[in-house]
N, C-alpha and C positions, 0 to 999 in steps of 0.2 A: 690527152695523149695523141699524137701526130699517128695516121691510119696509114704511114707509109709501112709498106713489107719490112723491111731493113729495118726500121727502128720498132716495129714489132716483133721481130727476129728478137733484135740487140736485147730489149726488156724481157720479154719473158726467157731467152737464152742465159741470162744471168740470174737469173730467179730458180730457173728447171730445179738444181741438184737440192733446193730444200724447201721446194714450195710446199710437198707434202708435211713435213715437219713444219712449218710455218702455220697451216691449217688443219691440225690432226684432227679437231673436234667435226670435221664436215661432212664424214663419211653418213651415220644417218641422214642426212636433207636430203642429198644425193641417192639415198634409197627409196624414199619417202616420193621424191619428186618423180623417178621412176617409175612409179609404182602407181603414180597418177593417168602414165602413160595408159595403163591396161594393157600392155603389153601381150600377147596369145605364143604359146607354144608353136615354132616354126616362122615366127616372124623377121621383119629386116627390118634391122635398123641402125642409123645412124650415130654416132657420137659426135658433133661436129664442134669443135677446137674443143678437143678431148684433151688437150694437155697432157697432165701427167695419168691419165685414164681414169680418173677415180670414177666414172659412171660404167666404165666397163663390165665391171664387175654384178652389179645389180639389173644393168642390163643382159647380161649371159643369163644372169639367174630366171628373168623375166620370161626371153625366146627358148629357153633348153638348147638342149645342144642338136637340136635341127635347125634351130633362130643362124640370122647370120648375125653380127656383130662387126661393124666396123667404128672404126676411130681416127678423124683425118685431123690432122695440124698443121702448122705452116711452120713450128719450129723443130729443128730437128732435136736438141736439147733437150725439149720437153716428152718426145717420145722416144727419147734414148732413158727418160727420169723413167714410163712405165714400161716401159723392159723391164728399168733394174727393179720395179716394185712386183714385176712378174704378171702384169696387166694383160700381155700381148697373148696369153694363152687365153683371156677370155673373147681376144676380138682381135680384129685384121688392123696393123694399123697402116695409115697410111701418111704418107707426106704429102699432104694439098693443101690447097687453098680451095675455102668453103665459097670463094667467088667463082671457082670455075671446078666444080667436082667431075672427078674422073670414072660418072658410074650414068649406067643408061637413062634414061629417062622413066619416071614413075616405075623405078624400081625396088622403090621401099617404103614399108608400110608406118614409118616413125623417126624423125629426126626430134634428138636429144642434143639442147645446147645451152650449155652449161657456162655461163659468165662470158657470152659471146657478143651478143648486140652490141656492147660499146666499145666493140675494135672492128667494127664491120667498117670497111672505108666508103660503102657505099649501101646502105642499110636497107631500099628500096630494092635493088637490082638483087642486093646479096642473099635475102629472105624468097626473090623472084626464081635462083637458083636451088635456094632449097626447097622451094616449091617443083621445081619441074623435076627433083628424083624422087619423089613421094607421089606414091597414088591419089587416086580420086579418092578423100574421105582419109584420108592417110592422118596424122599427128604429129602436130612441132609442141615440143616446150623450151618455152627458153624461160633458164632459171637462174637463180645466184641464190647461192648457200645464207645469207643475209638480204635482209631487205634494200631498200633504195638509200633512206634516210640513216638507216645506219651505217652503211656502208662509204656514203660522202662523208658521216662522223670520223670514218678510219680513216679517208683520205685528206681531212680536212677542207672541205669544203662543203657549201650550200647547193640544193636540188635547185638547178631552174626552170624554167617554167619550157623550156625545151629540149629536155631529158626525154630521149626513146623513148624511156622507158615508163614515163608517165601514162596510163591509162588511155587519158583524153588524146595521146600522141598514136600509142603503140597499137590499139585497134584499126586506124585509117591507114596506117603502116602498112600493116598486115594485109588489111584487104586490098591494098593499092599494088601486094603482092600474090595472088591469088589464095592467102588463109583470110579466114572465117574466128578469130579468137571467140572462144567455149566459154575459158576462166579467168580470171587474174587476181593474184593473191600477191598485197605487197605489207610485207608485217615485219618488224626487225626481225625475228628468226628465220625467213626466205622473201624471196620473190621468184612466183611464177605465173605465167601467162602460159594459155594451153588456147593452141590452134589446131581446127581441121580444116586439113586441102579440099578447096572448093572444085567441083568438077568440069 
């Protein structure tokens, strides 16, 4: 998939109105993977390309209702989809882009991103942003509902040997962006990788 804005708009802007319907079964991972977070009562945290919110919600559940809870996108579609699924009452959402977020520095203790790495146009610098609004010690995951190998099975195509998302790839990534990956877990029923911000 081509990492320009516009043709990432165009694809998931035509997808928005039934992506949820399209993956009804994905709401469990999405709690599960949250919930890996450790999330604390009154915490801040991220959704980043939240789409149509489905992490919203187990994210609210996570911080209570003193947590903040935001959720940025870059399509407008997809967060006009979690309005209509009534998303926006568990979290702010926003229109951005996760290369340049519109929130101060190290001012949250957890970004949550969910089937994000393989539309980052620039994967090094973009993980570098999502480091500088998370504290020292703070939590990234980035996750997908399905594993690696299965999920090129639905695309039709083969894993190569320079997938992000490869282990031996996605750790030097990370640190090359100031996270420290903790976990990484890639199994057909998920894939996630759990990073803490280095200080």
């Amino acid at each position: 998939m081509s990492h320009d804005h516009t043709h990432v708009q165009e694809f998931f802007g035509a997808r928005a109105a039934d992506w949820d319907t399209r993956f009804p079964d994905d709401g469990p991972a999405y709690a599960s993977a949250v919930g890996r977070l450790s999330l604390r009562e009154g915490d801040r945290v991220l959704d980043a390309g939240c789409g149509t919110g489905r992490a919203l919600t187990p994210l609210r559940a996570a911080v209570g209702p003193t947590g903040v809870v935001l959720g940025a996108d870059l399509t407008p579609a997809m967060l006009e989809a979690a309005v209509e699924a009534g998303r926006h009452r568990d979290g702010v959402l926003l229109l951005a882009d996760v290369a340049a977020l519109p929130l101060r520095a190290q001012s949250l203790d957890a970004v949550f991103a969910g089937g994000l790495i393989a539309h980052l146009p620039h994967p090094a610098a973009n993980l570098r942003e999502l480091a500088r609004v998370v504290r020292p010690g703070g939590l990234l995951a980035l996750f997908h509902p399905i594993g690696r190998a299965a999920l090129a099975a639905r695309q039709g195509r083969q894993i190569t040997p320079d997938d992000l998302r490869d282990e031996a790839n996605l750790g030097p990534l990370l640190a090359g962006a100031g996270w420290r990956m903790t976990s990484y877990v890639d199994e057909d029923a998920r894939f996630l990788a759990l990073a803490v911000r280095e200080s």
